[in-house]
C-alpha positions in Angstrom: -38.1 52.7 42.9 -40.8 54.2 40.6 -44.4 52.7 39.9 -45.5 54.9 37.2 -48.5 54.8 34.6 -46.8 54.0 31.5 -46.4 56.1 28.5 -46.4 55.5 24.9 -42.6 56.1 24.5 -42.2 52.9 26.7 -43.4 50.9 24.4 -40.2 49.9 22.9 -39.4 48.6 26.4 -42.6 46.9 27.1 -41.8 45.0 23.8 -38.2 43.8 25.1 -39.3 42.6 28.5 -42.3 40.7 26.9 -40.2 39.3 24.4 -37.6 37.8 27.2 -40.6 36.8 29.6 -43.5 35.6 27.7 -42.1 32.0 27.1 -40.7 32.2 31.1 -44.9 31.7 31.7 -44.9 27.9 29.5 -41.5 27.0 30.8 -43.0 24.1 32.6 -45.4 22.7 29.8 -44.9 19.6 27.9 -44.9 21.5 24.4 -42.5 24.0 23.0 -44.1 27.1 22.2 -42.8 29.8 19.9 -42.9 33.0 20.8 -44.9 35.9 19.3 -44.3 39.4 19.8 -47.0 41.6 21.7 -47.7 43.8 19.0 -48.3 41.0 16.5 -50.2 38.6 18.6 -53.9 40.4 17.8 -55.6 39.3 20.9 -53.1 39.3 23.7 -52.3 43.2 22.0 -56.0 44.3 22.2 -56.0 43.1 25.8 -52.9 45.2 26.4 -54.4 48.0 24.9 -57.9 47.8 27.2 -55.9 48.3 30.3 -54.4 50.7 32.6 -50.5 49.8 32.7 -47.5 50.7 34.8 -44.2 50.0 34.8 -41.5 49.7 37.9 -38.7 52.1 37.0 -35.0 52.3 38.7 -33.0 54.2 36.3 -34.9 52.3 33.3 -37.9 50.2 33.2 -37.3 46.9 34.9 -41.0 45.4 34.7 -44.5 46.4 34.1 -48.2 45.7 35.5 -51.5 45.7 34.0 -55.3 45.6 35.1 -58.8 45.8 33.2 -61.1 46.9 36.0 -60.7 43.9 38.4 -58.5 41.3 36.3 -54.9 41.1 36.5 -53.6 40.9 32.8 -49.6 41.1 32.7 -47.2 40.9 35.6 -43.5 40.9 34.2 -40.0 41.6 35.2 -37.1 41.6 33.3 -34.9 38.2 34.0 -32.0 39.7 35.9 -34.4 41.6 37.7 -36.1 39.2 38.7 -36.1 37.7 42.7 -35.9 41.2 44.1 -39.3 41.7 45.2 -40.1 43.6 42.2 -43.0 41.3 41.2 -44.3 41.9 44.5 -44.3 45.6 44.4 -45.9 45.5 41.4 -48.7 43.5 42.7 -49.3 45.1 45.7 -49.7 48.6 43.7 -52.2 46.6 41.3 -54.1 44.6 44.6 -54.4 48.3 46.2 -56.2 50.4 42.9 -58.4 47.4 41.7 -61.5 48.1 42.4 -64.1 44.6 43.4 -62.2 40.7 43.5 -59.2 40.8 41.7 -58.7 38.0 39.1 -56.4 36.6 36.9 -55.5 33.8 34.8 -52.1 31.7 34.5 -50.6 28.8 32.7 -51.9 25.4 35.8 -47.9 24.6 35.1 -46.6 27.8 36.0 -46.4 27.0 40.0 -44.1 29.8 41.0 -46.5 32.3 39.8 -49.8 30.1 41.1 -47.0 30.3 44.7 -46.6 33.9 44.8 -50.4 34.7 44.3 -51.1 32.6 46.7 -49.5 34.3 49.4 -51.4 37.2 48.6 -54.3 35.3 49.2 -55.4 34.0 45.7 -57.1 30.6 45.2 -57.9 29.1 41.8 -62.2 29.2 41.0 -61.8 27.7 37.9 -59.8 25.7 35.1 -60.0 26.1 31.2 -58.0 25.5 28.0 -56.5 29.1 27.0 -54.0 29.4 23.9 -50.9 30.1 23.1 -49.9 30.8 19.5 -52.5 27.9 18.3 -51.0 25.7 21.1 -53.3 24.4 23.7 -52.5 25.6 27.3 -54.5 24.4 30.9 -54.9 27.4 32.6 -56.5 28.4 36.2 -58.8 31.2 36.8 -57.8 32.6 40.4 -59.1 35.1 42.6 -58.2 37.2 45.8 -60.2 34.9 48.3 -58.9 37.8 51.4 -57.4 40.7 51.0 -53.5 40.9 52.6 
């Protein structure tokens, strides 16, 4: 197992695991959402392009990780990758370079994502409307209330 910064000829591989988790976030929402591709959805790929980024790496790239000084931007792992502590790893790399109170924000209806950042000791500070390819979405602001 391999946390590494990421590299511009990963790209092609940070586009495929986006594209097969992106919706996995809005699974629980009332709407259908349509999904749009990192590289076309302007703000979401300026964001991408703002932060540092890593992926997790056993043979080929199974998931990346991304921060902006102290806010957690993207946490994904492929789908049959996923439920082997690989979303952990990646957060406990991001939890141990961020510098000040990590953030982050996440669909309210996404509770096994709201679950596992809990248990690194994140509570939700705040709730807004975010979007999602012109869709409306209720999402939490959350912060690292104790370090773990």
């Amino acid at each position: 197992m391999t946390i590494r910064k990421y590299r511009s000829t990963d790209f092609s591989e940070i586009l495929k695991i986006y594209s097969l988790t992106k919706l996995e976030e809005l699974r629980f929402e009332t709407e259908q959402f349509s999904f749009l591709p990192l590289d076309v959805d302007e703000k979401r790929f300026k964001a991408f392009t703002e932060c540092e980024v890593f992926v997790y790496e056993e043979v080929k790239i199974l998931g990346y990780c991304a921060f902006f000084g102290n806010e957690i931007r993207a946490l994904f792992v492929l789908p049959q990758s996923q439920g082997k502590g690989i979303g952990k790893n990646m957060l406990k790399f991001m939890l141990e370079n961020i510098s000040g109170t990590p953030l982050l924000n996440l669909a309210a209806s996404n509770t096994p994502a709201k679950k596992l950042y809990e248990s690194f000791g994140f509570g939700v500070t705040a709730e807004f409307i975010a979007e999602y390819n012109g869709k409306a979405v209720l999402a939490l602001e959350m912060r690292q209330e104790q370090i773990c």
